[in-house]
NULO-349754 format. One record per residue: residue in one letter; y, z, x of N, C-alpha, C in turn; residue number from 1. Coordinates in pm, whole numbers, plus 50000, padded with zeros to 5 digits. Each point is the difference from the previous one (the first is absolute). Layout:
<'A', <Y, Z, X>, <Y, Z, X>, <Y, Z, X>, NUM>,
...
END
This chain:
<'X', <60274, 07405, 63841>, <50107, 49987, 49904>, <49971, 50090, 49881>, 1>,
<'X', <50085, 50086, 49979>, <49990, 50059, 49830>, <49929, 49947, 49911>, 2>,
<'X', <49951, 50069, 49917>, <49969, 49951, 49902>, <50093, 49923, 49905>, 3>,
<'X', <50142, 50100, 49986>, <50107, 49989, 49882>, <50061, 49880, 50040>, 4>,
<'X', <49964, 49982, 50150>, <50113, 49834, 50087>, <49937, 49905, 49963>, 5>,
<'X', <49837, 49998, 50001>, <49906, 49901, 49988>, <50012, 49966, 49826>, 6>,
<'X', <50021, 50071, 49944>, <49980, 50013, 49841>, <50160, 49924, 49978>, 7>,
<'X', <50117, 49985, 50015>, <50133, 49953, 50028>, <49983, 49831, 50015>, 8>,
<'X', <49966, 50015, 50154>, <49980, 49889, 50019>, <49889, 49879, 49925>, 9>,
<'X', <49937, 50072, 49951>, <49877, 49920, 49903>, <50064, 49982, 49878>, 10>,
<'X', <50083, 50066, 49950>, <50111, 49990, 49855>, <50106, 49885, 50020>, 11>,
<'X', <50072, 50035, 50152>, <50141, 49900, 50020>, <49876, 49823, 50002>, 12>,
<'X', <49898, 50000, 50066>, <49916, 49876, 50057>, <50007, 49929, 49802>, 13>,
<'X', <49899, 50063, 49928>, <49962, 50000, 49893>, <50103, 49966, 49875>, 14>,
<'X', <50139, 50069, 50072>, <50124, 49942, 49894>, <50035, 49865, 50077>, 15>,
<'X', <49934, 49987, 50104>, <50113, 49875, 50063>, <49902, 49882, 49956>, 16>,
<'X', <49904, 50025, 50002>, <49895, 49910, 49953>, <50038, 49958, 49903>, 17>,
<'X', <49999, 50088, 49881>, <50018, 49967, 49849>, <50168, 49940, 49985>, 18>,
<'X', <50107, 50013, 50072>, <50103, 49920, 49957>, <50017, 49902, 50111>, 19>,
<'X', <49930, 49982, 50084>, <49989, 49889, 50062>, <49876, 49899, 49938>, 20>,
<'X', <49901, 50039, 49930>, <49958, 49904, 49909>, <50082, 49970, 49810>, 21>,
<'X', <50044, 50056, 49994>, <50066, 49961, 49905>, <50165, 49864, 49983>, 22>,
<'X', <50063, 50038, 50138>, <50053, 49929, 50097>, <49952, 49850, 50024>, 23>,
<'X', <49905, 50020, 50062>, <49920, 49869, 50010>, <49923, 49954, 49889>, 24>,
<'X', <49972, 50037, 49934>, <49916, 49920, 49873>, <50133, 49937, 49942>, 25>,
<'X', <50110, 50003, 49981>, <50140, 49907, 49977>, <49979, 49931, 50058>, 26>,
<'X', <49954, 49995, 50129>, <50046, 49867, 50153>, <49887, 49940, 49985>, 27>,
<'X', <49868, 50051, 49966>, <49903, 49931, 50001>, <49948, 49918, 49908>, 28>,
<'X', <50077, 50053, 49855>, <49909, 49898, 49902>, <50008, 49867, 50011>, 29>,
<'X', <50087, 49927, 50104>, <49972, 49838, 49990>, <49842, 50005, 50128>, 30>,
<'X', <49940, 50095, 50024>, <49904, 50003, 50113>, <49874, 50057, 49903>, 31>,
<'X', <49904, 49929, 49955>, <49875, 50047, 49940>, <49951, 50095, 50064>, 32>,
<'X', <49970, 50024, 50116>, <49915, 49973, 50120>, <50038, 50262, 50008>, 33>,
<'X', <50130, 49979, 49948>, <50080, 50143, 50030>, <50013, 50037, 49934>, 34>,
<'X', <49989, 49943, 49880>, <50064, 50093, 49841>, <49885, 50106, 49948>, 35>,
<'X', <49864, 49978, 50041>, <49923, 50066, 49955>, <49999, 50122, 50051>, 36>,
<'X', <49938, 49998, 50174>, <50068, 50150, 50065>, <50077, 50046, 50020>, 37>,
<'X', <50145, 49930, 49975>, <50125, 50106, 49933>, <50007, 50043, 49890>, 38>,
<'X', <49954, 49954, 49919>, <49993, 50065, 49880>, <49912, 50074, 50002>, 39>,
<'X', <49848, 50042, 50051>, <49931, 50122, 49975>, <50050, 50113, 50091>, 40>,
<'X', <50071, 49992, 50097>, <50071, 50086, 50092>, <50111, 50123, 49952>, 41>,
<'X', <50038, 49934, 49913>, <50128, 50163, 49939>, <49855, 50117, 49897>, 42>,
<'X', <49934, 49905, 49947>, <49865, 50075, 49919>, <49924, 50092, 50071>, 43>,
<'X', <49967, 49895, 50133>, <49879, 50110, 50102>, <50108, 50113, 50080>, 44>,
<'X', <50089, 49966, 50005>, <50112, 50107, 50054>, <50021, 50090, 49932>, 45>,
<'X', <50017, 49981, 49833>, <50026, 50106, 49954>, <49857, 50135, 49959>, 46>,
<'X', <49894, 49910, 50040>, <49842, 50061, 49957>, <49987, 50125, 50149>, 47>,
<'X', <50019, 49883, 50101>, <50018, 50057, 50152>, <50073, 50148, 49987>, 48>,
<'X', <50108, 49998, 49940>, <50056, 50089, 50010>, <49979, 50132, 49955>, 49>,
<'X', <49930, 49983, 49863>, <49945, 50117, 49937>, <49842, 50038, 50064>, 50>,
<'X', <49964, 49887, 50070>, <49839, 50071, 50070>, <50082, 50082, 50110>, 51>,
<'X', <50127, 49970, 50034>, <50002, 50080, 50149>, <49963, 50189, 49989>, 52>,
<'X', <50105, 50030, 49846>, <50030, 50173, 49977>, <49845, 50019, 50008>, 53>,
<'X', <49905, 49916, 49850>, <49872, 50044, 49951>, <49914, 49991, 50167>, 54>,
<'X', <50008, 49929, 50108>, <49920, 50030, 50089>, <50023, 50099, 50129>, 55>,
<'X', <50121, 50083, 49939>, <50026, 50144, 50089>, <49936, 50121, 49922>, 56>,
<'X', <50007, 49953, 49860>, <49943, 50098, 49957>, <49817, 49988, 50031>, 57>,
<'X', <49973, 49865, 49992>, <49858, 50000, 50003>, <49957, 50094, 50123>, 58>,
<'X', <50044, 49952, 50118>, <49987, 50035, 50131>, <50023, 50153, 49993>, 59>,
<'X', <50106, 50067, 49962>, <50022, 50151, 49963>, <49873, 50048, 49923>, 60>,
<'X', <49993, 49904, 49875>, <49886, 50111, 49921>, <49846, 50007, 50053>, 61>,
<'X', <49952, 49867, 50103>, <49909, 50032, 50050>, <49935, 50099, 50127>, 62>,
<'X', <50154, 50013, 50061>, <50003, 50064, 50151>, <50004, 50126, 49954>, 63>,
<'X', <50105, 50033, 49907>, <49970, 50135, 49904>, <49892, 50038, 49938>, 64>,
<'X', <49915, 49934, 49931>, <49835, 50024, 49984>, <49951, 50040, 50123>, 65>,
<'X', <49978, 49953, 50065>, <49921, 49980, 50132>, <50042, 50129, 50054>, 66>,
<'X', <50137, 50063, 49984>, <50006, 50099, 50107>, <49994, 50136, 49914>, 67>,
<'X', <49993, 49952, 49825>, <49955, 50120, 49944>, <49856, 50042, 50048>, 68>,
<'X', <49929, 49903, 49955>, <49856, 49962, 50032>, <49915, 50093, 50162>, 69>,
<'X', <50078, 49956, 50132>, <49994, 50097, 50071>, <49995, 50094, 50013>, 70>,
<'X', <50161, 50088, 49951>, <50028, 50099, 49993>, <49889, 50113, 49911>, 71>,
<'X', <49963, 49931, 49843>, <49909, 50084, 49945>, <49855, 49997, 50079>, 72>,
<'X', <49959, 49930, 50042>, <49879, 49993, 50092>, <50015, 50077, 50142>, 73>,
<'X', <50100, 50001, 50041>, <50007, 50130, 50100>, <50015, 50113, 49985>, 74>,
<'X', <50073, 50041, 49854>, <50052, 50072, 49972>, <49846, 50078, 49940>, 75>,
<'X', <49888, 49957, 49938>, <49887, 50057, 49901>, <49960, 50006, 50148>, 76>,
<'X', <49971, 49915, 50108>, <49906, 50016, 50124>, <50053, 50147, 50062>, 77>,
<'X', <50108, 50034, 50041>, <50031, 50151, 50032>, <49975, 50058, 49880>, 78>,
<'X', <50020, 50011, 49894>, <49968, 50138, 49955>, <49845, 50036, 49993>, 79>,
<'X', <49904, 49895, 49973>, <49881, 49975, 50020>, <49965, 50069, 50121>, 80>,
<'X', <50057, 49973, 50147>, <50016, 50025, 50134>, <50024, 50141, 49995>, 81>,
<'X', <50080, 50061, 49898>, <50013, 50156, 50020>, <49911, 50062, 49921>, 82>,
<'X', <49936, 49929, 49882>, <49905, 50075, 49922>, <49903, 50026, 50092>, 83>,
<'X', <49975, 49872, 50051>, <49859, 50062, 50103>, <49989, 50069, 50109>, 84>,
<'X', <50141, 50007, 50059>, <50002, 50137, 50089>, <49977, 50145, 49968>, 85>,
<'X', <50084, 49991, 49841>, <50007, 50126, 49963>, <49877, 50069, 49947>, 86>,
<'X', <49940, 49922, 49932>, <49845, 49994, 49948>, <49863, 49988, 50021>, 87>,
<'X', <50046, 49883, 50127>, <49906, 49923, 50060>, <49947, 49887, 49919>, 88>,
<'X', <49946, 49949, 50043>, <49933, 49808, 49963>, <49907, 50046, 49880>, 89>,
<'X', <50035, 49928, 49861>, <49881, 50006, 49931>, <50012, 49884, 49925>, 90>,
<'X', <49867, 49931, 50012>, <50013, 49869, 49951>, <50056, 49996, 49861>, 91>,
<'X', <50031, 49877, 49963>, <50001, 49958, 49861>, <49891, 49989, 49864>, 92>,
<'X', <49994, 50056, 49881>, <49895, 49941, 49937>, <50012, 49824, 49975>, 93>,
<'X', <49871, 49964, 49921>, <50024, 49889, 49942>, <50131, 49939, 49935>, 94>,
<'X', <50012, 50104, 49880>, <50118, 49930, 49939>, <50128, 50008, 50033>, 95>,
<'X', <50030, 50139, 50110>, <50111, 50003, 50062>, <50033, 49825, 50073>, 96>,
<'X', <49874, 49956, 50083>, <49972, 49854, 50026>, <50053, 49906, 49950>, 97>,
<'X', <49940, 49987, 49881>, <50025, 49890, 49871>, <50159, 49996, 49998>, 98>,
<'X', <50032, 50166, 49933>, <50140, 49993, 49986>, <50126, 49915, 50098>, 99>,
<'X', <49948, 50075, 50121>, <50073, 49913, 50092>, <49957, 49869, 50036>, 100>,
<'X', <49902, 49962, 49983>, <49990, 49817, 50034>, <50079, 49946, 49871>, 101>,
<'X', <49993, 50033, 49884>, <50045, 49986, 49885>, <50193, 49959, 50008>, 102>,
<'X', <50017, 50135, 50037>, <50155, 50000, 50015>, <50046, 49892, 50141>, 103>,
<'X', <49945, 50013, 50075>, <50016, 49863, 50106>, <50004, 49877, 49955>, 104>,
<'X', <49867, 49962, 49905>, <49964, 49878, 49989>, <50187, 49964, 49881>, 105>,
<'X', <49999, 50079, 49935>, <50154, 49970, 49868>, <50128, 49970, 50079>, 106>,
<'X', <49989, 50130, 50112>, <50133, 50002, 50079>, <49996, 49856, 50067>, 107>,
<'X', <49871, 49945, 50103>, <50006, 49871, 50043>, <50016, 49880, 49911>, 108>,
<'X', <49985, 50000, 49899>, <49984, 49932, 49902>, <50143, 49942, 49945>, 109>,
<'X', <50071, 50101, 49984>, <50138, 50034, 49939>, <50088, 49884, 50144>, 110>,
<'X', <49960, 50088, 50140>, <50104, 49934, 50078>, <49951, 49880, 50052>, 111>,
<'X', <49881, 49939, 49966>, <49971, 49848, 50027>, <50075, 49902, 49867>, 112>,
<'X', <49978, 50096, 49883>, <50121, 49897, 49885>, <50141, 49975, 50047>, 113>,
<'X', <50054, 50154, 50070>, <50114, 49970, 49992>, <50059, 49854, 50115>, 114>,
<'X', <49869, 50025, 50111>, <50031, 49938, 50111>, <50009, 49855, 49946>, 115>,
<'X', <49902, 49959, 49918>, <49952, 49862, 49956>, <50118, 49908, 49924>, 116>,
<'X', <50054, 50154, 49923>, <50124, 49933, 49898>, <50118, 49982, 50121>, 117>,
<'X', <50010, 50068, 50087>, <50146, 49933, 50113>, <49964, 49927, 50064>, 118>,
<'X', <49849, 49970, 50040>, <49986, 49874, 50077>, <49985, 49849, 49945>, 119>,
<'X', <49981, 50034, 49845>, <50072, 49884, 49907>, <50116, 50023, 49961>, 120>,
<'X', <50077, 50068, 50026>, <50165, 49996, 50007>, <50030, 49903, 50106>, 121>,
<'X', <50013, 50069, 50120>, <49987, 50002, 50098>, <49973, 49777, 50066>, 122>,
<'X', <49941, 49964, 49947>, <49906, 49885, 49994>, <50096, 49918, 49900>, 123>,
<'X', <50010, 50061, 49898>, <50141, 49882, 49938>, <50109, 49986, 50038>, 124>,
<'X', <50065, 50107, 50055>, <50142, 49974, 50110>, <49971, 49914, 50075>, 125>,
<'X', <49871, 50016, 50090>, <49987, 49937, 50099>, <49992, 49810, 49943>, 126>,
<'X', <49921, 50006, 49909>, <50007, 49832, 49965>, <50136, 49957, 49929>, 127>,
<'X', <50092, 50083, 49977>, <50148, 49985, 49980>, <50068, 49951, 50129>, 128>,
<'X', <50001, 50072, 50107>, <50017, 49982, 50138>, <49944, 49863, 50018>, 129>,
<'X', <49895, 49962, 49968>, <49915, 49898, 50087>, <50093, 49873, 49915>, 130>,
<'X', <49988, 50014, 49843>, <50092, 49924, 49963>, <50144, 49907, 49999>, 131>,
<'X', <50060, 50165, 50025>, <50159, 49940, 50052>, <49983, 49971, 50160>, 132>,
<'X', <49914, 50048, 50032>, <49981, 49934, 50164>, <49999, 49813, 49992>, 133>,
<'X', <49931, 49968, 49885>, <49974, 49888, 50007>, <50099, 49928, 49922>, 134>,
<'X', <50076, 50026, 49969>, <50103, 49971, 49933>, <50087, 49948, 50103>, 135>,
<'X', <50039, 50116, 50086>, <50109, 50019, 50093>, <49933, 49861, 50095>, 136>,
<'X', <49860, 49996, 50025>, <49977, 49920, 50099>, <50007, 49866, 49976>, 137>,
<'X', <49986, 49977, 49847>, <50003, 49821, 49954>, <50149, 50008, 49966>, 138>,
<'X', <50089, 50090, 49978>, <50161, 49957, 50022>, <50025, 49950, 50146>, 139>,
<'X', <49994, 50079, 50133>, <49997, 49957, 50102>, <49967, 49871, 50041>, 140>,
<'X', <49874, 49971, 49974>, <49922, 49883, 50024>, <50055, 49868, 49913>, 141>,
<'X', <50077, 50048, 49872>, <50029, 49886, 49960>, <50136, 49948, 50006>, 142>,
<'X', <50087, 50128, 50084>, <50113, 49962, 49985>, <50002, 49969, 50170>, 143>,
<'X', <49917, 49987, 50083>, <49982, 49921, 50102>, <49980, 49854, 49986>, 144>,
<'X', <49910, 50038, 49947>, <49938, 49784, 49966>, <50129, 49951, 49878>, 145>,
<'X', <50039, 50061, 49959>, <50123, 49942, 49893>, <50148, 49976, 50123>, 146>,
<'X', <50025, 50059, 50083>, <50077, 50000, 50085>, <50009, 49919, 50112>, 147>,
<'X', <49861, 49975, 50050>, <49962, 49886, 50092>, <50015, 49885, 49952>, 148>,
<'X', <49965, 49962, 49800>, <50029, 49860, 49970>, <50179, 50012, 49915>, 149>,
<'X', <50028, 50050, 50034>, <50139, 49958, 49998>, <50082, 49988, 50104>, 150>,
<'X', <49958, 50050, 50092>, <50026, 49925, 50151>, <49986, 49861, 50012>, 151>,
<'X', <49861, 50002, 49969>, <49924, 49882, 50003>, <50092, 49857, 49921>, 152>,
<'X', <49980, 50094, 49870>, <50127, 49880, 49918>, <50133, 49979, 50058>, 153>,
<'X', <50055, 50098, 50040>, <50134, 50016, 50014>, <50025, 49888, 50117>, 154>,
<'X', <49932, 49970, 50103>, <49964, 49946, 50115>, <49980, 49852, 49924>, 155>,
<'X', <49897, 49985, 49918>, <50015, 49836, 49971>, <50058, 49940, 49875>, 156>,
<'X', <50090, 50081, 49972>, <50117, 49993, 49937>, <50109, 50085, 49992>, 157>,
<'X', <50112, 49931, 50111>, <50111, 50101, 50010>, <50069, 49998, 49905>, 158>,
<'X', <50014, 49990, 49896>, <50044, 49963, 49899>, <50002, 50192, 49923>, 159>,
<'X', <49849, 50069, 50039>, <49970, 50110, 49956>, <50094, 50104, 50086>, 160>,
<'X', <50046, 49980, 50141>, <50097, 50068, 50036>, <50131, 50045, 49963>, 161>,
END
């Protein structure tokens, strides 16, 4: 599936959520048991929604590192590759050494921050998710067991029919 279909459908899910809990928190406030996870549901929907853009970009700006990252490392390995044809092999001094462990150690350095800061991005969407997951699942669950005893009532008192 597309990306742009998958990204749609996660928007239409996410609006239906949020005015279908707003909806029900009317029907529910005589129900303790529902008012709470309908009511945090239009909130985590609207949070949901803004992690979705910030985690295309995350995913973009890291895959984009990564393939700058390559590219200049193949790119110094051939010309390196032609110096020493043209010249032939001559080692490095010391500090030529230094220099380059130096510039490695900053460059790695640089893209383990960046990695660290999207995988705590990354990690709060996700406990957003885990959240309204649980939301969605104690509405279910309670509007089962709320449904079974009004059967229940309705049955030993027809009166409730």
């Amino acid at each position: 599936m597309p990306a742009s279909a998958a990204r749609r459908r996660t928007i239409s899910t996410l609006r239906r959520i949020e005015t279908l809990a707003s909806c029900s928190l009317r029907v529910a406030s005589t129900t303790n048991r529902l008012v709470e996870p309908l009511a945090a549901l239009p909130e985590l929907a609207e949070k949901l929604f803004t992690y979705i853009d910030r985690r295309h970009e995350i995913v973009h700006e890291v895959a984009t590192h990564m393939a700058k990252v390559v590219r200049d490392t193949v790119s110094k390995l051939q010309q390196q590759y032609d110096q020493e044809r043209e010249h032939g092999f001559s080692p490095h001094s010391d500090a030529e050494w230094f220099s380059i462990d130096n510039a490695a150690r900053a460059h790695e350095g640089e893209s383990r921050r960046q990695i660290d800061h999207a995988i705590h991005e990354l990690r709060d969407w996700y406990i957003l998710l885990i959240q309204a997951s649980n939301c969605v699942f104690q509405i279910e669950y309670w509007s089962r067991v709320l449904k079974k005893r009004q059967k229940i009532k309705s049955r030993k008192n027809p009166a409730f029919n």
